[in-house]
N, C-alpha and C positions, 0 to 999 in steps of 0.2 A: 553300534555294530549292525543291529538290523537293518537301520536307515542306510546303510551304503549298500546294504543286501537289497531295499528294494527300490533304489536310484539304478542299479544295474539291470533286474529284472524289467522297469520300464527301460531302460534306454533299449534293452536288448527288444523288448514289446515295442517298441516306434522305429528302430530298425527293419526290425523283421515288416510292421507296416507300408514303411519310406521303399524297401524293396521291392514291396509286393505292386503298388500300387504306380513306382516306377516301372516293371515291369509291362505292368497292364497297359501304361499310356503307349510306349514304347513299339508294343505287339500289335496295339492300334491301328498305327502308321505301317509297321513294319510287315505285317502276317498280308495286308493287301499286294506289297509292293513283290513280294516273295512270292506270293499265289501268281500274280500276273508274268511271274519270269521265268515258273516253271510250268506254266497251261501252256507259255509260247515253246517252250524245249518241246513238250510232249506236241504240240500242234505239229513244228517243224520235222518233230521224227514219225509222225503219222503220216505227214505228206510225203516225206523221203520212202518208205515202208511201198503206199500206193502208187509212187512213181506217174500220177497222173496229174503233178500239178508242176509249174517252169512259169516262175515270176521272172525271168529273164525273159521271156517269149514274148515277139511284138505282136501285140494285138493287130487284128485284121481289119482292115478297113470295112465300111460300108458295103453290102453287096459281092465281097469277094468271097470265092470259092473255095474251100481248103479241103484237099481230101488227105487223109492221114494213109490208109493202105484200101488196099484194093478190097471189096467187098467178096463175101463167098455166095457162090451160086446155092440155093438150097432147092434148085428146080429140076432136077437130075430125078429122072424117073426109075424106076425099077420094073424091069421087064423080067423078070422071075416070078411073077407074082400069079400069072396064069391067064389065062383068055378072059374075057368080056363075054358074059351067056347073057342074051335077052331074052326077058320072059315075062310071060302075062299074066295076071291075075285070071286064077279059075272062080268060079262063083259058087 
């Protein structure tokens, strides 16, 4: 009676082992292949987010010119600001 008591307790101990170490090989292979499918989701939705990147977009030749928008003038003076006093050093 014992003896079928602890033919069970091992097979249940080398199951529990055959899983575990199934498992492990398994996650090996599998945890890299996972990681690499969901860096690319996040990559693809961080480029979507920034809108500053178009893998459809033909690259530019050599030498060519691309302007995207017009540039803003930041040279605009401000005449509020009052006269110009010239003045000399007293001694």
């Amino acid at each position: 009676m014992q003896e079928a008591g602890l033919v069970n307790v091992l097979r249940t101990i080398l199951i529990i082992l055959v899983i575990y170490y199934g498992l492990k090989i398994i996650m090996r292979f599998a945890f890299p292949l996972l990681m690499k499918r969901f860096m690319g989701k996040m990559e693809r939705k961080f480029q979507e987010q920034q809108g500053g990147y178009r893998p459809s977009q033909p690259r530019s030749k050599v030498g060519e010119t691309i302007i995207d928008k017009k540039p803003t003038s930041n040279s605009r003076t401000n005449n509020d600001v009052g006269e110009y006093v010239d003045y000399e050093d007293v001694d």
